[in-house]
C-alpha positions, -999 to 999 in steps of 0.1 A, spaced: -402 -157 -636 -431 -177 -625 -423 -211 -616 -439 -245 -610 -439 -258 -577 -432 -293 -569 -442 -311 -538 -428 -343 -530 -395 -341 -543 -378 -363 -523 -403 -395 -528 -410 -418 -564 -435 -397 -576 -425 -358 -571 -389 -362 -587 -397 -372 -614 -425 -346 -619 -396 -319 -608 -369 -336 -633 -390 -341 -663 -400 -297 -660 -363 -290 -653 -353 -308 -683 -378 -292 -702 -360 -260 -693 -391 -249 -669 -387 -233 -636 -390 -252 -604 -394 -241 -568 -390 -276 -550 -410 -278 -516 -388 -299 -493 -391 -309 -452 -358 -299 -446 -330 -277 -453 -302 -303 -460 -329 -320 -484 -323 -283 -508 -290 -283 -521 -295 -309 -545 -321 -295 -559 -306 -264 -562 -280 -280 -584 -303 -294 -606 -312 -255 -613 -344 -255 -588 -352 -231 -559 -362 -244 -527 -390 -240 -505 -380 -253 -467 -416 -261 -453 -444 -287 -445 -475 -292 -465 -492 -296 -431 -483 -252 -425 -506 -233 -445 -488 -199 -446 -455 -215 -458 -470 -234 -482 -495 -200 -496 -461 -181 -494 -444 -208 -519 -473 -210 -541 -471 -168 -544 -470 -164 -586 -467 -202 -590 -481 -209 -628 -495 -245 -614 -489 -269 -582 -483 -308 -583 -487 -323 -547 -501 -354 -530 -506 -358 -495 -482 -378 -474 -493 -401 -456 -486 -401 -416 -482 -437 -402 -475 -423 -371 -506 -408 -366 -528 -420 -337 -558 -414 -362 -547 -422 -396 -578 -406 -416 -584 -371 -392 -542 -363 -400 -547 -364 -436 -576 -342 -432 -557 -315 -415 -529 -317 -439 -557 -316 -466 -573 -284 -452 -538 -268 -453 -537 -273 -488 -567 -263 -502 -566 -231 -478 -529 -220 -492 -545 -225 -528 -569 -207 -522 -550 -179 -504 -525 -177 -534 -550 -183 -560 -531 -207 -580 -547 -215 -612 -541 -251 -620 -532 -280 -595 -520 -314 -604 -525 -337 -574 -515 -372 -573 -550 -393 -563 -559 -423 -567 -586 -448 -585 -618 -450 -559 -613 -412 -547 -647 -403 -564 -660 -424 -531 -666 -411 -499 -665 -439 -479 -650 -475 -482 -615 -472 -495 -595 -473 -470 -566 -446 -469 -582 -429 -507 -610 -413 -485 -585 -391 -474 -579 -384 -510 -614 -380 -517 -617 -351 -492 -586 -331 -505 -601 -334 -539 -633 -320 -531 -618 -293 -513 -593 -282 -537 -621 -276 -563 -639 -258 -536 -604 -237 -535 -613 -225 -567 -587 -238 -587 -587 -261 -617 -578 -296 -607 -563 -320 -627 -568 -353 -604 -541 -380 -612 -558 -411 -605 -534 -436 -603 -543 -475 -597 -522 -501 -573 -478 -483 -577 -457 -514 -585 -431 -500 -560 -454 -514 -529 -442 -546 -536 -412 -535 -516 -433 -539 -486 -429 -579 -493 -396 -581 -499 -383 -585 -463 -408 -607 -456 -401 -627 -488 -363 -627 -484 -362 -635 -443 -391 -661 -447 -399 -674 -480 -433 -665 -486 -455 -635 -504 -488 -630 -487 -518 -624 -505 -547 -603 -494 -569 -604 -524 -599 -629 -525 -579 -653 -547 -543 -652 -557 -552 -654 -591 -571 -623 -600 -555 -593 -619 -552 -563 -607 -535 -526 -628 -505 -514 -611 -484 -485 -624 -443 -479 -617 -448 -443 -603 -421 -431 -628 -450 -429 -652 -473 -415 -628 -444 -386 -625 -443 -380 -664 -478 -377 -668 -485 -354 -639 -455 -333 -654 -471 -336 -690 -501 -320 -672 -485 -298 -655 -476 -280 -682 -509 -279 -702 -539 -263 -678 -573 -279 -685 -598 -257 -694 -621 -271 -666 -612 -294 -635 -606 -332 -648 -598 -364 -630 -574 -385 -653 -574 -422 -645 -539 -440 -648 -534 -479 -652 -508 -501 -658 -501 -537 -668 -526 -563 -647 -505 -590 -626 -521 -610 -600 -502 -619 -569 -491 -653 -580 -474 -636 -608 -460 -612 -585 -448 -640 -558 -432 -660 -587 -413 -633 -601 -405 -617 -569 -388 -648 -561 -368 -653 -598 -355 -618 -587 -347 -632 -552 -333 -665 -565 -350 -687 -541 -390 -702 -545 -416 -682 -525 -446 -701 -512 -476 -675 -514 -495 -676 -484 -532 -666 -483 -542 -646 -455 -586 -640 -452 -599 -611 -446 -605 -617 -404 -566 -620 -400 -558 -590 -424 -555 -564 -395 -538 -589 -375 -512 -597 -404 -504 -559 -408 -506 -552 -369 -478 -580 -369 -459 -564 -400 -453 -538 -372 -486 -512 -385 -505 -495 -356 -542 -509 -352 -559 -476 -365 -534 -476 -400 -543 -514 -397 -582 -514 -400 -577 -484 -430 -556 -507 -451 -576 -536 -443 -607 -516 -459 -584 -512 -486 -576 -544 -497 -617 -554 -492 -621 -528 -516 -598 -534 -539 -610 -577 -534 -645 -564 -542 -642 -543 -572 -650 -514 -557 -619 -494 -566 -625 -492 -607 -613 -462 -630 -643 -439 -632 -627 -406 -644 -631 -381 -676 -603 -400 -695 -577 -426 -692 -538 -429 -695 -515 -463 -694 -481 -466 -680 -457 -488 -700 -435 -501 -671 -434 -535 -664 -434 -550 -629 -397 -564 -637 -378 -535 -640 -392 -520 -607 -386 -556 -587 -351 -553 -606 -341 -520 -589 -362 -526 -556 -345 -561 -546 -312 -544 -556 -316 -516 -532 -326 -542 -508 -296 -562 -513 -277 -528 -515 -289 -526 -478 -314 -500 -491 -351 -494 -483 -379 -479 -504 -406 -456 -483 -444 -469 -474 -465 -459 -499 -439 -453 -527 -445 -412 -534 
């Protein structure tokens, strides 16, 4: 039986896009880093792929007779240069599409990938887009705006110092941001119905601006959070002192200047919403935290 193959598994994003099929009764091959990471999927009535995204003739031999693809591409914070590593990991993609000739890939994106330049870490993005369609196969682009789950990333901060910083241009604008269990549903939903032509599919979610965030944030933490404005000249060295590298630094920093700027807007064929509130992910996040728990950079 032909199955659909899941990237991602282990983060936000990918289990829920392998849950959702499997409960629809679909088959799943599950692409996981390591071997002790397959058993649990394998319970769940998966198979298991052991392999990185990064090795082009694993991944073409776990695509062979897959009936669609969902992946995203992991980001490397390790990486000496942030950008060129998500290109090679990019290239190893398309080129084990194209070697199995997969027909339809759902790929988690983001808002801003239809740019080339200026967005930070979604350039990397935009290149693995472009070079899946040149793969040949129909793309369904899941172009998600801000997750909700990177609030995590303040949470230390919050709970060890009292404060939530704010890179924006003023605490008080509104920005979409999605819980990425609805990103998941959707790119299963999509999954499942192959688009008669490539599509990029914006996603958005309720609008909160960081003061809302830093006041609920701190209900959830029981304690008052001052919110602390940092300007753009001391946003690489804020994140160089949040313990990011100087290269990951100056890519995030474009980021947030996009983002500031409205730059980052949704610009694709059609657009979804996600439901979730913000609550319900600070909810489970500060209890994880409290739990002695951590959530991944980047939330996929």
């Amino acid at each position: 039986m032909s199955a659909y193959v899941v990237a991602g598994v282990t983060g936000h994003v990918g289990s829920v896009v392998a849950g959702d099929l499997l409960a629809r009764g679909e088959a799943v091959r599950a692409i996981v880093r390591r071997e002790d990471q397959a058993g649990a999927w394998q319970q769940k009535g998966a198979s298991a792929a052991v392999g990185s995204l990064a090795d082009r003739q694993f991944l073409g031999g776990a695509l062979a007779g897959a009936r669609a693809f969902f992946t995203l591409l992991p980001p490397d914070y390790a990486a000496h240069d942030f950008l060129a590593a998500m290109r090679r990991v990019a290239d190893a993609i398309a080129g084990a599409v194209r070697d199995s000739a997969v027909p339809h890939v759902v790929m988690l994106s983001s808002q801003g990938a239809e740019l080339p330049a200026g967005t930070g870490p979604i350039r990397g993005l935009h290149y693995l887009e472009n070079a899946l369609r040149a793969a040949g196969t129909k793309l369904s682009a899941v172009r998600a705006c801000y997750f909700q789950e990177n609030i995590a990333e303040v949470i230390p901060v919050a709970r060890q110092e009292g404060i939530y910083p704010n890179f924006m241009p003023s605490a008080d604008l509104a920005v979409p941001m999605v819980a990425t269990r609805d990103i998941g549903r959707l790119a299963a939903r999509l999954m499942l119905s192959e688009p008669e032509a490539s599509q990029a599919v914006d996603l958005l979610g309720p609008e909160y601006s960081n003061r809302r965030l830093c006041d609920k944030l701190g209900a959830a933490l029981g304690k008052t959070l001052r919110l602390v404005d940092i300007p753009p000249a001391g946003h690489v060295p804020a994140l160089m002192q949040a313990g990011l590298g100087r290269d990951i630094a100056e890519v995030m920093a474009e980021l947030y200047a996009a983002m500031g700027s409205g730059l980052i807007a949704p610009k694709g064929d059609r657009l979804e919403k996600g439901a979730t509130e913000i609550d319900e992910v600070i909810g489970a996040l500060t209890g994880q935290a409290q739990a002695g728990g951590t959530a991944a950079r980047g939330a996929v």
